[in-house]
PDB file as gemmi writes it, atoms N, CA and C in Angstrom:
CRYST1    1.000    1.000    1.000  90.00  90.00  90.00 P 1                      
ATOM      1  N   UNK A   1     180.061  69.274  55.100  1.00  0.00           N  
ATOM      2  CA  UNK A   1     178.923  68.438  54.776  1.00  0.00           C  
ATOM      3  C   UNK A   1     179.141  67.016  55.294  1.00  0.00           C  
ATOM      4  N   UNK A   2     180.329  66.149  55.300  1.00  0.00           N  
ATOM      5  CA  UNK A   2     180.422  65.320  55.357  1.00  0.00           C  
ATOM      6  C   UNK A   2     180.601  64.971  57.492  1.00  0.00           C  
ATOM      7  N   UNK A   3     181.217  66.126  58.059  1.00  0.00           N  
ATOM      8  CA  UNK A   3     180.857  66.617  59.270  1.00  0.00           C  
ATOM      9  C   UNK A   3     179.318  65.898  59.545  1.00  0.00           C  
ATOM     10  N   UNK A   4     178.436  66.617  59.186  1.00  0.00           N  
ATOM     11  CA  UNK A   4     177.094  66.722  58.964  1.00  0.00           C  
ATOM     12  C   UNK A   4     176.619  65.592  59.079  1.00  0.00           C  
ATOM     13  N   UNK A   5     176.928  64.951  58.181  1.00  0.00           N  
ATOM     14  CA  UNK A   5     176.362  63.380  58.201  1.00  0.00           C  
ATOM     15  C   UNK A   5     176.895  62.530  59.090  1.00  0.00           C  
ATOM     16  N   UNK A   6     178.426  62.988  59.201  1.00  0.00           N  
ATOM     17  CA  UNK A   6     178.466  61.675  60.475  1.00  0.00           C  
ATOM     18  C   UNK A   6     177.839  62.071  61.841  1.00  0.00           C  
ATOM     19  N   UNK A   7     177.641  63.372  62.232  1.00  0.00           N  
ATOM     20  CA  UNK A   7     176.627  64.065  63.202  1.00  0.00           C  
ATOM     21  C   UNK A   7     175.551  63.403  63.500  1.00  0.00           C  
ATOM     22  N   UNK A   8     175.063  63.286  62.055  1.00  0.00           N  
ATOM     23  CA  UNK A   8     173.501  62.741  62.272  1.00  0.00           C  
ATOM     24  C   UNK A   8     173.425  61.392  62.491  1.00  0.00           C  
ATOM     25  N   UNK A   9     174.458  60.488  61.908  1.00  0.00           N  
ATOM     26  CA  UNK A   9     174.296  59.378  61.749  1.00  0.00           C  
ATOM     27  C   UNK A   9     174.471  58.751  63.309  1.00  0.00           C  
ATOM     28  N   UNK A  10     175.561  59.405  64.394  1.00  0.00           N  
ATOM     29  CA  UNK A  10     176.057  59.524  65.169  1.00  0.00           C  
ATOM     30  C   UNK A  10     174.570  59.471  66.201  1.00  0.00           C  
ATOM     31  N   UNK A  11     174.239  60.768  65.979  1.00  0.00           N  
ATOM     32  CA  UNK A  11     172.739  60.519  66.924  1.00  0.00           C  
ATOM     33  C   UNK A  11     171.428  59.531  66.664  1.00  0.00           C  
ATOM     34  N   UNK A  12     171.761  59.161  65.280  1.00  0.00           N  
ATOM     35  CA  UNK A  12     170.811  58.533  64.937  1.00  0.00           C  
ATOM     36  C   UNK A  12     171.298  57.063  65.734  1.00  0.00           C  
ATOM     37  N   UNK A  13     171.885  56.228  65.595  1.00  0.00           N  
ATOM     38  CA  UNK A  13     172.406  55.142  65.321  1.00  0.00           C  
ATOM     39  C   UNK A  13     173.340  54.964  67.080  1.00  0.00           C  
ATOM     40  N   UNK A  14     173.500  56.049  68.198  1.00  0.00           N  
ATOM     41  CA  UNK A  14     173.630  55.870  69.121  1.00  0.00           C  
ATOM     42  C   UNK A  14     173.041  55.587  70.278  1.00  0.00           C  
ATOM     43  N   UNK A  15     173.205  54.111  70.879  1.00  0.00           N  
ATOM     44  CA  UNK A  15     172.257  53.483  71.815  1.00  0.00           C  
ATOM     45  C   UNK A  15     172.489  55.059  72.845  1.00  0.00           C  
ATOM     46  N   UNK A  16     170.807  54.886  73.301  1.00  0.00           N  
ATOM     47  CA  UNK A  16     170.537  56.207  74.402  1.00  0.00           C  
ATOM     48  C   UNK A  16     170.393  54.912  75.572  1.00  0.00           C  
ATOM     49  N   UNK A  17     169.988  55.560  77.025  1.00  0.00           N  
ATOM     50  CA  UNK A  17     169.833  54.585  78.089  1.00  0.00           C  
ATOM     51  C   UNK A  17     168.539  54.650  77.624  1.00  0.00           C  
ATOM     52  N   UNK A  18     168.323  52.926  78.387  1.00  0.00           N  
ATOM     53  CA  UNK A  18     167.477  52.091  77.687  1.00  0.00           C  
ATOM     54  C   UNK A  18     165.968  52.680  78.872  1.00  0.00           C  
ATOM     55  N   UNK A  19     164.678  52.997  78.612  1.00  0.00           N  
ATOM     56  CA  UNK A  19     163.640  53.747  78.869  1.00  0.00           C  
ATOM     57  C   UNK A  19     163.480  53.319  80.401  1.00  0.00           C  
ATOM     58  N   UNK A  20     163.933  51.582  80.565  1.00  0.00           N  
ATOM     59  CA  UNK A  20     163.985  51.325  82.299  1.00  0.00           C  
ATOM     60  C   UNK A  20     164.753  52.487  83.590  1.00  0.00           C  
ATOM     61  N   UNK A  21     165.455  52.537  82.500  1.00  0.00           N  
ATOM     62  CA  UNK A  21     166.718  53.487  83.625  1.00  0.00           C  
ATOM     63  C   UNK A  21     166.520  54.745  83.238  1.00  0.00           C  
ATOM     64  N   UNK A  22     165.947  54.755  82.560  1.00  0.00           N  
ATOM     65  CA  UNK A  22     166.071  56.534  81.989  1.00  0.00           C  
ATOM     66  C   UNK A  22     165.095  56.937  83.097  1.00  0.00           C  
ATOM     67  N   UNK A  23     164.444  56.687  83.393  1.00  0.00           N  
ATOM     68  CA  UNK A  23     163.237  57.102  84.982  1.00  0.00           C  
ATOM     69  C   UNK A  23     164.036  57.461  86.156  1.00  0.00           C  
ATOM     70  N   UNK A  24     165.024  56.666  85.994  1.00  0.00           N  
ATOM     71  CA  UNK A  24     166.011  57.166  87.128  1.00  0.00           C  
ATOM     72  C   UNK A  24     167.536  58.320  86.836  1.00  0.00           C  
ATOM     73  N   UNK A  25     166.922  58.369  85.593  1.00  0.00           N  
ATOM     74  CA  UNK A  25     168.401  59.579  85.251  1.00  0.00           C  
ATOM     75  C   UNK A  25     167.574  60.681  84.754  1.00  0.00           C  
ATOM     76  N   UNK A  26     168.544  61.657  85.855  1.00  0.00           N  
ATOM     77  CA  UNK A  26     168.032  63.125  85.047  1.00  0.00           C  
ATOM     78  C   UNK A  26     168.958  63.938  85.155  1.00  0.00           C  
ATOM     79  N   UNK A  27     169.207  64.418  84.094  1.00  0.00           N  
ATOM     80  CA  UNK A  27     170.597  65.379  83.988  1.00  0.00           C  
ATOM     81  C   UNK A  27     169.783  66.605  83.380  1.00  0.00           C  
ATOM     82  N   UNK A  28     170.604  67.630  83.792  1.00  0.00           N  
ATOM     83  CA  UNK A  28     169.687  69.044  83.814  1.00  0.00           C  
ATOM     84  C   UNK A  28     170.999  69.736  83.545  1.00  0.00           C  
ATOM     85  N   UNK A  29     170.745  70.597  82.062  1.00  0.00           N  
ATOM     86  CA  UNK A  29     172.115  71.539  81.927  1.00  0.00           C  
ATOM     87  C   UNK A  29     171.133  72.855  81.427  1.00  0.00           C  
ATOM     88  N   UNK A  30     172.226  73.679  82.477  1.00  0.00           N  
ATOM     89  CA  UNK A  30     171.596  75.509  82.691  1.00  0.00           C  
ATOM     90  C   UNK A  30     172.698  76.151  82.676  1.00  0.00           C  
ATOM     91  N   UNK A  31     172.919  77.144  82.744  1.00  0.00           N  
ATOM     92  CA  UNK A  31     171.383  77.921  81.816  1.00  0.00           C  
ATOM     93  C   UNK A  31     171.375  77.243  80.351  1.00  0.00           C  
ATOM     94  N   UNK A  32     170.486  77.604  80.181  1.00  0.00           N  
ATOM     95  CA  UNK A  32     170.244  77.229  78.350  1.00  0.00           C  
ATOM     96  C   UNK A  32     169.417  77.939  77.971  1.00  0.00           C  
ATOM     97  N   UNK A  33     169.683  79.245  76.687  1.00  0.00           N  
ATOM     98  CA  UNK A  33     171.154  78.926  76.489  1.00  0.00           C  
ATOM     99  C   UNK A  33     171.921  79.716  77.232  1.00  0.00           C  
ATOM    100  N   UNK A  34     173.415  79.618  76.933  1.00  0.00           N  
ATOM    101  CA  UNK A  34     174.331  80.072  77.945  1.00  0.00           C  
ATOM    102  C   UNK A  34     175.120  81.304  77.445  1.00  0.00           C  
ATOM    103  N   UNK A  35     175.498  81.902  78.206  1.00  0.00           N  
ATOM    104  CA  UNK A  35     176.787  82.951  77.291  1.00  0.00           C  
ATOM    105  C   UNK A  35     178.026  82.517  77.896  1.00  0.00           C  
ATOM    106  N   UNK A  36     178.707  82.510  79.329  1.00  0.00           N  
ATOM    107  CA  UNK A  36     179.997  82.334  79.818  1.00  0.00           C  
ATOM    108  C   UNK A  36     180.222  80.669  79.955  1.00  0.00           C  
ATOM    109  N   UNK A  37     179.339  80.366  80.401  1.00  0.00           N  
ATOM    110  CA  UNK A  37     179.400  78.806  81.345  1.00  0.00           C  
ATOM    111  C   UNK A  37     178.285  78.050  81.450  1.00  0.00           C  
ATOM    112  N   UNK A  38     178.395  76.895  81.078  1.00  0.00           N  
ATOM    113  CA  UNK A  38     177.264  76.104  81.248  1.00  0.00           C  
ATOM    114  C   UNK A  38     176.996  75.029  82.301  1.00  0.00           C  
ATOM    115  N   UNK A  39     176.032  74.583  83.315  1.00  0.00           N  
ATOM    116  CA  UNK A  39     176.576  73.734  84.095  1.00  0.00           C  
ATOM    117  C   UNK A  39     176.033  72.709  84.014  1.00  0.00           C  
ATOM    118  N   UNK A  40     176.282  71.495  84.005  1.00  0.00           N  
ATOM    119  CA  UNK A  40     175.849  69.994  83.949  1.00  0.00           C  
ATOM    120  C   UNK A  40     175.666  69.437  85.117  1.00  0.00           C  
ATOM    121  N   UNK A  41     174.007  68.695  85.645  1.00  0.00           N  
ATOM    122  CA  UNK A  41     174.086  68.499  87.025  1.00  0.00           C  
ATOM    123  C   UNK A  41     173.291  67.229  87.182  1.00  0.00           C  
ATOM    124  N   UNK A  42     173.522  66.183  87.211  1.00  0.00           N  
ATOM    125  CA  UNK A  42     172.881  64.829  87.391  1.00  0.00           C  
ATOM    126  C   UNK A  42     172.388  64.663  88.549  1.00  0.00           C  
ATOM    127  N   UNK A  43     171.385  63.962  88.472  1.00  0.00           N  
ATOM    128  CA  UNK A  43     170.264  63.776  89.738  1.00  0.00           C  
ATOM    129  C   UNK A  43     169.697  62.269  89.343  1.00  0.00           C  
ATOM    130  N   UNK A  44     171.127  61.411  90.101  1.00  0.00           N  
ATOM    131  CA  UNK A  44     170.775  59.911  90.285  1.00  0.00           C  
ATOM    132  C   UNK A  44     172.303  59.499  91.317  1.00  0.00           C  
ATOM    133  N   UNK A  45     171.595  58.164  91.451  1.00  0.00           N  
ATOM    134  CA  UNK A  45     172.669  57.486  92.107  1.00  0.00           C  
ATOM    135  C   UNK A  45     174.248  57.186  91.505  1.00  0.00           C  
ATOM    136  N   UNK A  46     174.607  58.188  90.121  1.00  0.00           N  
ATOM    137  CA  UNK A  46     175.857  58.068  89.492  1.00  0.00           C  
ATOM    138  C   UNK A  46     176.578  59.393  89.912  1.00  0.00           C  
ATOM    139  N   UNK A  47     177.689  59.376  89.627  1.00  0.00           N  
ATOM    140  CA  UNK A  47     178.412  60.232  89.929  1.00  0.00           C  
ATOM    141  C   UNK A  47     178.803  60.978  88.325  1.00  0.00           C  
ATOM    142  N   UNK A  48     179.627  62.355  88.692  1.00  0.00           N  
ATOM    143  CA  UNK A  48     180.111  62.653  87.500  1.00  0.00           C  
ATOM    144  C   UNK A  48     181.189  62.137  86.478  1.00  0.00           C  
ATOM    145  N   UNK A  49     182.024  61.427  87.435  1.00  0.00           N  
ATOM    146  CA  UNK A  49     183.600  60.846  87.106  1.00  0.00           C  
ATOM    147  C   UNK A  49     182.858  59.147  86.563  1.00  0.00           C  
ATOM    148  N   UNK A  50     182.154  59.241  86.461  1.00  0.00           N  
ATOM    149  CA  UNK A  50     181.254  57.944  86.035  1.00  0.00           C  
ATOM    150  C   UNK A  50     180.609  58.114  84.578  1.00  0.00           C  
ATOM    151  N   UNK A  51     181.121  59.536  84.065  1.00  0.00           N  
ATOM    152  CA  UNK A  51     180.653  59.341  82.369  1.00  0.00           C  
ATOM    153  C   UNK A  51     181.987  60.151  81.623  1.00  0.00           C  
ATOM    154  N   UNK A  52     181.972  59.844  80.372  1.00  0.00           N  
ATOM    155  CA  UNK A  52     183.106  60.654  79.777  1.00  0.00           C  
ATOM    156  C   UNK A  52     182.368  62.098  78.305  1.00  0.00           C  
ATOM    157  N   UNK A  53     183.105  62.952  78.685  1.00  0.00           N  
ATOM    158  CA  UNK A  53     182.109  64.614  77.906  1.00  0.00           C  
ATOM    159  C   UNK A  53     183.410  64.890  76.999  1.00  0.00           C  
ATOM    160  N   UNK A  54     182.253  65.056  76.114  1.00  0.00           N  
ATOM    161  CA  UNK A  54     182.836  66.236  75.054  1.00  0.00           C  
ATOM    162  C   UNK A  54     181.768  66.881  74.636  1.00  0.00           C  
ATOM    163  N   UNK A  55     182.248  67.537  74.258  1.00  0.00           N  
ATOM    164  CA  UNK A  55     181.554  68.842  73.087  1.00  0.00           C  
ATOM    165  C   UNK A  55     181.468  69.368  71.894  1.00  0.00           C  
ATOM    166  N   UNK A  56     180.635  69.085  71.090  1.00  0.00           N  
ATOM    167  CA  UNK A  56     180.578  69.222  69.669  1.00  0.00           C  
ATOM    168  C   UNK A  56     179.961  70.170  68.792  1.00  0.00           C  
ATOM    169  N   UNK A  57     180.391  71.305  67.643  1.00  0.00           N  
ATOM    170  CA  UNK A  57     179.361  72.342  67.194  1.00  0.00           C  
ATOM    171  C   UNK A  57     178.194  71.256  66.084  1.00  0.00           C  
ATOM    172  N   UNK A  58     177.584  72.357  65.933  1.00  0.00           N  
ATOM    173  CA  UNK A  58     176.438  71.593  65.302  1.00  0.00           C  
ATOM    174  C   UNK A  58     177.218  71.034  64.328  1.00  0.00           C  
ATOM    175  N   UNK A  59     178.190  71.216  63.736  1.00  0.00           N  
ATOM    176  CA  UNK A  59     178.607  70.579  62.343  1.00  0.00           C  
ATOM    177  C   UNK A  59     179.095  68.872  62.580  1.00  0.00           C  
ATOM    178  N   UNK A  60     179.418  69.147  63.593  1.00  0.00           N  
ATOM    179  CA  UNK A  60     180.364  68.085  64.257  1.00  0.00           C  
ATOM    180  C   UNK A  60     181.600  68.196  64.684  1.00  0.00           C  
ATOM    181  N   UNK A  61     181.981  69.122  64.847  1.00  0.00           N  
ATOM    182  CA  UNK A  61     183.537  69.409  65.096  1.00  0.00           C  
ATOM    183  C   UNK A  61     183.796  69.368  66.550  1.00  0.00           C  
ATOM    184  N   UNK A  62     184.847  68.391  66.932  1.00  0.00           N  
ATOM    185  CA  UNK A  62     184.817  68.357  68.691  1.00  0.00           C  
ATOM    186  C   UNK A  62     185.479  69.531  69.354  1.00  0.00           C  
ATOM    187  N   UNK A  63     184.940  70.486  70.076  1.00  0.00           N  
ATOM    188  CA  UNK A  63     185.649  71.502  70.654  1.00  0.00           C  
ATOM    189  C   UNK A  63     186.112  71.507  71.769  1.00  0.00           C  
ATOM    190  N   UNK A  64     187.164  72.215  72.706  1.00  0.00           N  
ATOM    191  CA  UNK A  64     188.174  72.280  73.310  1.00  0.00           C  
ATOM    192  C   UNK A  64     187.304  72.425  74.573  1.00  0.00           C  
ATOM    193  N   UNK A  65     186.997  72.339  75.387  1.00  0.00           N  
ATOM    194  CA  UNK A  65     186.603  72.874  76.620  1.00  0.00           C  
ATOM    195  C   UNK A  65     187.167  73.026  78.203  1.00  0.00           C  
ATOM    196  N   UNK A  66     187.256  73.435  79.162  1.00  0.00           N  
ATOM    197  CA  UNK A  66     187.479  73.749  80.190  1.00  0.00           C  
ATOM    198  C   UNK A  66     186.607  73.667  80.962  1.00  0.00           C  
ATOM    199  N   UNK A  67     186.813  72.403  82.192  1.00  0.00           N  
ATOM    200  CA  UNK A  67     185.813  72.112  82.768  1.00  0.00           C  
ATOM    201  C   UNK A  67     186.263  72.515  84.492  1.00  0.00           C  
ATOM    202  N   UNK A  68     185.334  72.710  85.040  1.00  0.00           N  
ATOM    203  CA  UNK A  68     185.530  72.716  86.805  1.00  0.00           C  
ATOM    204  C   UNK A  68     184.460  71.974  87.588  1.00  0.00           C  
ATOM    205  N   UNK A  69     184.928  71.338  88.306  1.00  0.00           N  
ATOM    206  CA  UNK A  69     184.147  70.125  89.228  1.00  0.00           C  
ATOM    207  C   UNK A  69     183.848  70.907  90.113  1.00  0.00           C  
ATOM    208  N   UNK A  70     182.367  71.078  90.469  1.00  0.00           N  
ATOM    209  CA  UNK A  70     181.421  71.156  91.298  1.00  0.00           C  
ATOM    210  C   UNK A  70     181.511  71.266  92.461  1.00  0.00           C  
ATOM    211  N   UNK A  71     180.912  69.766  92.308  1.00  0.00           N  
ATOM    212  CA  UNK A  71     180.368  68.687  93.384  1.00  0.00           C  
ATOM    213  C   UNK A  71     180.839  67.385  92.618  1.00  0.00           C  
ATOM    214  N   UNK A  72     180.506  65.935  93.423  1.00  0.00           N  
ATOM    215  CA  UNK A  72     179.999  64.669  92.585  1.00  0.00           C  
ATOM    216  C   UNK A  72     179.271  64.912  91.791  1.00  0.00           C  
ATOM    217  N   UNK A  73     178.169  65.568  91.756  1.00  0.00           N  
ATOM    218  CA  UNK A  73     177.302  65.656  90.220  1.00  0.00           C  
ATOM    219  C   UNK A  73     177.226  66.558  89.577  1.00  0.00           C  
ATOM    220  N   UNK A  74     178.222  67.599  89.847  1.00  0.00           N  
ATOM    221  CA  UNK A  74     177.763  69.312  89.155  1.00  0.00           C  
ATOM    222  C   UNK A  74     179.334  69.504  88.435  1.00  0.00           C  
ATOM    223  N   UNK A  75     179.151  69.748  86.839  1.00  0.00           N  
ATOM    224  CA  UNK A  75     180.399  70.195  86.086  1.00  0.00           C  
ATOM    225  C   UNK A  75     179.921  71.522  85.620  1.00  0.00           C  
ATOM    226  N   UNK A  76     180.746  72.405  85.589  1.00  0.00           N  
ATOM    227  CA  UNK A  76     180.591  73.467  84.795  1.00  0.00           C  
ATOM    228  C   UNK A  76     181.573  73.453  83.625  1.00  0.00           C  
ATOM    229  N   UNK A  77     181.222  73.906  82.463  1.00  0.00           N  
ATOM    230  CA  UNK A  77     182.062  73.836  81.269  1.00  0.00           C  
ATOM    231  C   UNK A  77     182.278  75.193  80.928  1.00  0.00           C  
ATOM    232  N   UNK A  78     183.327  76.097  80.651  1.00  0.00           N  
ATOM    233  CA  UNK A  78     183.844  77.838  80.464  1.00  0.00           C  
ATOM    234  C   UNK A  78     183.285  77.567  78.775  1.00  0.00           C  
ATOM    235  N   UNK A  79     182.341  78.688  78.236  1.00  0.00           N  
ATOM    236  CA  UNK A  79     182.309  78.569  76.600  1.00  0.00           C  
ATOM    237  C   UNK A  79     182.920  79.830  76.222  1.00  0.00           C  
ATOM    238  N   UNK A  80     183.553  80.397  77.101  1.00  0.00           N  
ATOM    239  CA  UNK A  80     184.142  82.046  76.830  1.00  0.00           C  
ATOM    240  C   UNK A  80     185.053  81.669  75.148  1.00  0.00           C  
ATOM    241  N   UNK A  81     185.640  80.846  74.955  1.00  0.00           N  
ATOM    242  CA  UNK A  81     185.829  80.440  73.601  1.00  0.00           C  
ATOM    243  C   UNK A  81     184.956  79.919  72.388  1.00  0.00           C  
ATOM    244  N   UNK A  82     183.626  79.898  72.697  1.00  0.00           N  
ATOM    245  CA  UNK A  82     182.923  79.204  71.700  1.00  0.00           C  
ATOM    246  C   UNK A  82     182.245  80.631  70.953  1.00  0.00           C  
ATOM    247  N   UNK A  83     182.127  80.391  69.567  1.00  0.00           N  
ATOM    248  CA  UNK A  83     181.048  81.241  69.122  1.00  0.00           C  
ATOM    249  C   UNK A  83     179.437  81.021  69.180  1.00  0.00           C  
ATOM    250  N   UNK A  84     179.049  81.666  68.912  1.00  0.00           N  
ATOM    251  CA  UNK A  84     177.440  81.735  69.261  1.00  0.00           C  
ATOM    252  C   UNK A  84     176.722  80.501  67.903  1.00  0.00           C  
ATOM    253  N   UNK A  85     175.728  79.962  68.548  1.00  0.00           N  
ATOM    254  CA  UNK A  85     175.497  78.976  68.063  1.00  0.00           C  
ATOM    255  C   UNK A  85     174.859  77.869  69.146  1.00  0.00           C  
ATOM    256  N   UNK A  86     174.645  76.882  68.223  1.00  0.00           N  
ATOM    257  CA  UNK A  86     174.104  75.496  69.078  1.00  0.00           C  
ATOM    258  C   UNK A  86     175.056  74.252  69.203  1.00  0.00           C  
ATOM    259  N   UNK A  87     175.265  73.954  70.558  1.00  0.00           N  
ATOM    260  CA  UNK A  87     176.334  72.538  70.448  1.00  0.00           C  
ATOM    261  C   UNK A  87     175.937  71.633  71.384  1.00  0.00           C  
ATOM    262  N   UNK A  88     176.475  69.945  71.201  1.00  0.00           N  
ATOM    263  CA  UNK A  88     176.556  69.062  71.983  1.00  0.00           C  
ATOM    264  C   UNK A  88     177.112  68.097  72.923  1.00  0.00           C  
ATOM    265  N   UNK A  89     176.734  68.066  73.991  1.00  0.00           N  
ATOM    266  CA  UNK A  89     177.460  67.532  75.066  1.00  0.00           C  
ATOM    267  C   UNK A  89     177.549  66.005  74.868  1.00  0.00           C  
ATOM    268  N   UNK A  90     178.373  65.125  74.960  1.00  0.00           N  
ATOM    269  CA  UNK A  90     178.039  63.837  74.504  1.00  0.00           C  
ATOM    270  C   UNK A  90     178.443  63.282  75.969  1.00  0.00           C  
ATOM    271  N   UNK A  91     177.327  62.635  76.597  1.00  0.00           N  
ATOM    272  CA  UNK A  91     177.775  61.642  78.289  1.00  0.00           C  
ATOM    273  C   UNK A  91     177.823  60.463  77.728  1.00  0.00           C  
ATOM    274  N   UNK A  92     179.061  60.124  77.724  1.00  0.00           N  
ATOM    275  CA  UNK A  92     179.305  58.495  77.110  1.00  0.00           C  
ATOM    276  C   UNK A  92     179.506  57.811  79.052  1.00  0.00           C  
ATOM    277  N   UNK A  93     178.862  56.947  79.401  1.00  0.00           N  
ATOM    278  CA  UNK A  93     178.689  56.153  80.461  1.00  0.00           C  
ATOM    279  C   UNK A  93     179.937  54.954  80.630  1.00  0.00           C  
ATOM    280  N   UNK A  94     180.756  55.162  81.537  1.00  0.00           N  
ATOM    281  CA  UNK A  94     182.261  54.111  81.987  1.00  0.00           C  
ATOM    282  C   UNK A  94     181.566  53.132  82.082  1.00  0.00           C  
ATOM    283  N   UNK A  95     180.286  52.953  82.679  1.00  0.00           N  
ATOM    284  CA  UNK A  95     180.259  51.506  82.988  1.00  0.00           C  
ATOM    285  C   UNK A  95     179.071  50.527  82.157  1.00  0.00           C  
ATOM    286  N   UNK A  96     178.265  51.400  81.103  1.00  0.00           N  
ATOM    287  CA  UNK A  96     178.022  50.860  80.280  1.00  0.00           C  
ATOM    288  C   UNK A  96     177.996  51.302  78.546  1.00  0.00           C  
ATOM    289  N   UNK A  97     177.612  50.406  77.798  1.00  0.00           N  
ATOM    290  CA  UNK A  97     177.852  51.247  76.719  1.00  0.00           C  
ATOM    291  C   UNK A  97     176.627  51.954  75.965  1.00  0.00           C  
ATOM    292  N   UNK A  98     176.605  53.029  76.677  1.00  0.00           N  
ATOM    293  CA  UNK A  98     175.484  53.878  76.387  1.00  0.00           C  
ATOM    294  C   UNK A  98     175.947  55.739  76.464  1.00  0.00           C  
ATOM    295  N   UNK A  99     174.886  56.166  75.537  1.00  0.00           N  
ATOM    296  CA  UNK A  99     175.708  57.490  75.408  1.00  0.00           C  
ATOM    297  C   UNK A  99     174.331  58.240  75.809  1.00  0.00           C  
ATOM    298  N   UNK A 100     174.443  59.612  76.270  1.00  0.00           N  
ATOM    299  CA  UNK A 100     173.041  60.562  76.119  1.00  0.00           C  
ATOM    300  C   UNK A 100     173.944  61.793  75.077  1.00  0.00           C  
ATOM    301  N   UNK A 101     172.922  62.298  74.943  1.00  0.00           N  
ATOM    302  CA  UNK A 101     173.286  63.848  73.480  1.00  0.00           C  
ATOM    303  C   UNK A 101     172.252  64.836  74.774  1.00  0.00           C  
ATOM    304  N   UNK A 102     173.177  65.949  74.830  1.00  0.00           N  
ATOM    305  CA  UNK A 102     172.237  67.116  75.396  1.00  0.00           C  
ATOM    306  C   UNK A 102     172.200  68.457  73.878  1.00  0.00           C  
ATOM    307  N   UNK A 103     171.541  68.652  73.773  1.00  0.00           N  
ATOM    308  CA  UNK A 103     171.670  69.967  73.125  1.00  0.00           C  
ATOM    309  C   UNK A 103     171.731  71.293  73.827  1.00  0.00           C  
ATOM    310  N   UNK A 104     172.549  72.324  73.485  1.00  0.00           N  
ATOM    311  CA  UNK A 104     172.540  73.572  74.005  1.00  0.00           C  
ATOM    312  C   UNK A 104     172.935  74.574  73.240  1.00  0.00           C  
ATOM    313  N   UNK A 105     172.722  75.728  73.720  1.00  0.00           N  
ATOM    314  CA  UNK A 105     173.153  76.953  72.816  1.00  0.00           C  
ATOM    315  C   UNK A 105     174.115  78.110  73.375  1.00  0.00           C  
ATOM    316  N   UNK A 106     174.601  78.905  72.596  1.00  0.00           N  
ATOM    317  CA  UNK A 106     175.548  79.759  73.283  1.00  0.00           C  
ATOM    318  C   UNK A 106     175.203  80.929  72.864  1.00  0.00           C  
ATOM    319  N   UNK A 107     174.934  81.977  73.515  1.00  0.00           N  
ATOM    320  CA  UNK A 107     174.423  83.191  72.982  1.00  0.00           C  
ATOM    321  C   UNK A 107     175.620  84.351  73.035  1.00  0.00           C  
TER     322      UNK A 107                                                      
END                                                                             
């Protein structure tokens, strides 16, 4: 429960990019939802090594992941360890202090 709340409070209360720049960011994660692998693929002038990821179950618990680089903008993340359910990707940005939340699911 207490998971829970800092979850929410977490999304609530975390600066997103600010609506100027958000026109120019688009991050697209597929499949969704996923069963083996999920892939994360940005479509702007940033690169991937330009934000920092984790992964969280709905409760809040940060989970372990295994990632493989692409391209510059394409990560794939292995969920062959996750159970089925809904979780979140958190892109915390190196060069400013701004975070995005993706939601996804694992079937």
């Amino acid at each position: 429960m207490f998971r829970l709340i800092i979850l929410f409070f977490l999304l609530i209360s975390t600066p997103l990019f600010s609506q100027n720049k958000e026109k120019n960011i688009s991050i697209n994660v597929f499949p969704n939802p996923a069963n083996e692998y999920i892939n994360l693929k940005i479509n702007n002038d940033t690169s991937v090594d330009d934000y920092d990821y984790s992964i969280h179950s709905l409760i809040g618990n940060e989970m372990s992941f295994i990632e493989e680089r692409l391209s510059d903008k394409e990560l794939r993340f292995n969920l062959n360890y996750f159970n089925k359910g809904y979780y979140f990707i958190l892109l915390d940005s190196k060069k400013e202090n701004k975070r995005r939340i993706i939601k996804f699911s694992k079937n």
